[in-house]
N, C-alpha and C positions, 0 to 999 in steps of 0.2 A: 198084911205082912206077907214077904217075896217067903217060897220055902225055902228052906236053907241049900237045897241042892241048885236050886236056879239062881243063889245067890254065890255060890262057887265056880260054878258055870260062865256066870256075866263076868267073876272077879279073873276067869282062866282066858277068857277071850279079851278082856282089858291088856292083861298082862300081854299076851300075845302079839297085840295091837302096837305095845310099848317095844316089845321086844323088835317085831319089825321095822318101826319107826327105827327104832335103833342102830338097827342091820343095815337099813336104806343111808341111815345118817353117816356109818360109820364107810359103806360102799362108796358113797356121793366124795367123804375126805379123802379115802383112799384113791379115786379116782382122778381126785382133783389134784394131790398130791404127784399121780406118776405123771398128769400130763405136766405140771410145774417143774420136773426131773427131765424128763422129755425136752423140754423148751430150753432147759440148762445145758442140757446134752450137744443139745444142737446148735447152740452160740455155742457151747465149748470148740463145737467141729468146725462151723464156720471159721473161729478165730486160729485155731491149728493150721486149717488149710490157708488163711492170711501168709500166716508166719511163715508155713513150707516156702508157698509162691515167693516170696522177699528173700527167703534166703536162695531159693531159686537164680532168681532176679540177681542178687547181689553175686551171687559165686561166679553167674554167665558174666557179668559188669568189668568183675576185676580180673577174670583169668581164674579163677578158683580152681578151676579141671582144664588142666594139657589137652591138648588135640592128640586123638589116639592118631591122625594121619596127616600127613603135611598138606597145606595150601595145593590148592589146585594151582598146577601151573597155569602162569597168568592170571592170575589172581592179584590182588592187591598184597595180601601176606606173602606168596611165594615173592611177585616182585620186591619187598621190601629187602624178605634176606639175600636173594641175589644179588642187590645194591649194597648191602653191608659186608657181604664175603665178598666181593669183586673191591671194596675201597680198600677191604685190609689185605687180600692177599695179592693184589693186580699189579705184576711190574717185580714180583720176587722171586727166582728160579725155586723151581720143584723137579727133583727127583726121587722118583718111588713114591717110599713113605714120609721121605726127606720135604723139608722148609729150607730156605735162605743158600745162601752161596755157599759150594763146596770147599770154596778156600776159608771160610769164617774160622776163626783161630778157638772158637767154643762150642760145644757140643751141649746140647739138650736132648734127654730123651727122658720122652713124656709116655707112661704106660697109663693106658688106656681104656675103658668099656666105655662103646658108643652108648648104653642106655644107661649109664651113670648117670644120677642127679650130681653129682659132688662135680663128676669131673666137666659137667656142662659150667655148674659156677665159675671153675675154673677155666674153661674154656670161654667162657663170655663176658666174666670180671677181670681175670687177670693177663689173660694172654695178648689181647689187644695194644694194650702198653707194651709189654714184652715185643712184642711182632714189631711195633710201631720204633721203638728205641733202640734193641740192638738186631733185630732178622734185617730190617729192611734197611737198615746200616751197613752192614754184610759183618757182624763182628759175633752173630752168635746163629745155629743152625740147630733145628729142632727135628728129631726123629719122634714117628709116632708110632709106636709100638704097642701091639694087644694083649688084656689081661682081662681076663672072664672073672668080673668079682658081681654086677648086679643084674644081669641078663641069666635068665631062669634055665632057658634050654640049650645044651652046650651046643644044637644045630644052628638054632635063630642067632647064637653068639658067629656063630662059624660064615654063617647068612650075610651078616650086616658085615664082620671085618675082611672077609675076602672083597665082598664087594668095594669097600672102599680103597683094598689094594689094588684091585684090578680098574682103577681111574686113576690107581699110580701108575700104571704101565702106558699110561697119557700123559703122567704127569699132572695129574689133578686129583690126587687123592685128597689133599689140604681142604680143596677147594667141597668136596664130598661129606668130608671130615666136618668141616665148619658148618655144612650145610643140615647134617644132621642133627648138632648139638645145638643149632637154632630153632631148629623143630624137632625137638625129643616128645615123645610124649610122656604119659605117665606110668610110673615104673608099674610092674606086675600087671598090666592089662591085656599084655599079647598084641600090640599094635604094632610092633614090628613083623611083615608079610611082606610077599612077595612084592606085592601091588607098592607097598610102602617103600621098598628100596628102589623099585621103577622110578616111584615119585620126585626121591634123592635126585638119582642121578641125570633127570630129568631136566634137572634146575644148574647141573655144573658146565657151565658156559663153554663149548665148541667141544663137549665130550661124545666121540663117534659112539651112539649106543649099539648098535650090534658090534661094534669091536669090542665094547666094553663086555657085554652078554660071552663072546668068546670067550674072552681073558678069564672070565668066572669062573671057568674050568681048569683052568691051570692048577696044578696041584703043587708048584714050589709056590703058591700063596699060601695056601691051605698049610704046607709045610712052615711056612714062615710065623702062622699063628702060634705052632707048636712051638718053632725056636724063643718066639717070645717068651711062652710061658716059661718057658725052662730058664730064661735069662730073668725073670722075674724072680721064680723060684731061688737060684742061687742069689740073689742080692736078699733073701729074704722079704719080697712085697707079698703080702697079704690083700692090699686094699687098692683103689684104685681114687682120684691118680695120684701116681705114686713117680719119683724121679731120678735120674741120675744127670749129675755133670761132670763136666770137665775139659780140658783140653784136646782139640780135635786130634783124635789118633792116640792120646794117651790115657794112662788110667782114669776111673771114673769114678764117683764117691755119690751116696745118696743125697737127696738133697729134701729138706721136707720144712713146707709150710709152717709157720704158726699163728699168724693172724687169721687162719681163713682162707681158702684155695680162690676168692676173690681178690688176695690184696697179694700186687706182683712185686712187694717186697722181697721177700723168698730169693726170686729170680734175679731183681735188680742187683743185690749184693753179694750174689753168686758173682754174677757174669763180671761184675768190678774188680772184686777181687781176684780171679782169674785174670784177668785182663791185666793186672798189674804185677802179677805174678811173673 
């Protein structure tokens, strides 16, 4: 017979035995567990970065994101808008800030911020018709007039509508005009620069650039931003675009959407009923 101390002894090193086996066992699941966690992880990360890339993919596919800067001239983009502002406005007299024939017996004046998204809809949904039916009719004439509602910095405002005044003093502010609200980019990114308004006027068909670079300076443009606002101000416009009509030479009354600055209803049944007035 074992003495009882050697038999406490064998029974403390069994246990011990046990005990580690147990530790090993419990290390080996634990082990096995985070790398199983691991392996999850990492199809999780794979499959997220699937989904970024797709939606990647799909935002570049459809236009998702504006171009912060216009088509490189000669380009296939810049040629495209060239070809679509040369069929709408080619063959329409242009003075100033003015659209269509000075004898036209109706007046539009359209207030304006070049980096408006609102007033791009309207410039590229509804105005087309309008231009097409009674500008180049000669029975309605359109002023474009500036109002600082979505452009951040009142200089970059001051930037972009002097310049498009001073291609009216060519006669091709329209043409400037149309040109930019084809290629807006996306609002609050800062992409309108110096380089950006080169790019414009770069694309408006037989416009002398260093005459136009001169003209930039002129400060009855500059002044002319001011008269707008103030003419906004007193009809009460807040927002932009924003309208008045009426009979050329006489009083003017607001004139305001409701289907949507796309649908040139609005306009249609202004200038009719005017016209039969």
């Amino acid at each position: 017979m074992s003495p009882v101390g050697s038999d406490e002894e064998d029974l403390t090193r069994k246990q011990r035995r046990e005990q580690a086996r147990a530790d090993r066992k419990a290390m080996e699941e634990a082990a096995a567990a985070g790398a199983a966690r691991r392996t999850r992880l990492t199809q999780l990360g794979l499959v997220v970065a699937v989904v970024v890339v797709a939606v990647v993919v799909i935002l570049i596919a459809t236009g998702g994101g504006k171009s912060k800067t216009p088509p490189v001239v000669g380009s296939s983009g810049a040629t495209s808008t060239q070809k679509k502002v040369a069929a709408l406005l080619g063959g329409i007299p242009q003075s100033g800030n003015t659209l269509g024939s000075p004898t036209a017996p109706v007046t539009l004046q359209y207030f304006g911020d070049l980096e408006c998204p609102i007033c791009q809809k309207f410039t590229l949904g509804a105005l087309p018709t309008v231009i097409q039916k009674w500008v180049r009719t000669g029975k309605l004439r359109i002023e474009y007039r500036s109002l600082e509602t979505a452009t951040r910095e009142p200089e970059t405002f001051k930037l972009q509508q002097v310049a498009a005044y001073a291609a009216g003093k060519q006669n091709k502010a329209w043409y400037f005009i149309e040109t930019f609200y084809h290629e807006q980019g996306e609002e609050d990114t800062g992409y309108v620069t110096e380089k950006y308004i080169q790019g414009i006027a770069s694309q408006v068909p037989g416009l002398d650039l260093a005459t136009w670079s001169a003209d930039r300076g002129d400060a009855q443009l500059a002044n002319q931003i001011v008269t707008d606002a103030q003419a906004a101000n007193n009809n009460g416009f807040t927002g932009t675009p924003s309208f008045l009509i009426g009979r050329s030479g006489g009083a003017m009354s607001k004139l305001e959407y409701t289907n949507g600055p796309e649908d040139p209803t609005f306009v249609n049944e202004a200038v009719e009923k005017l016209l039969k007035a």
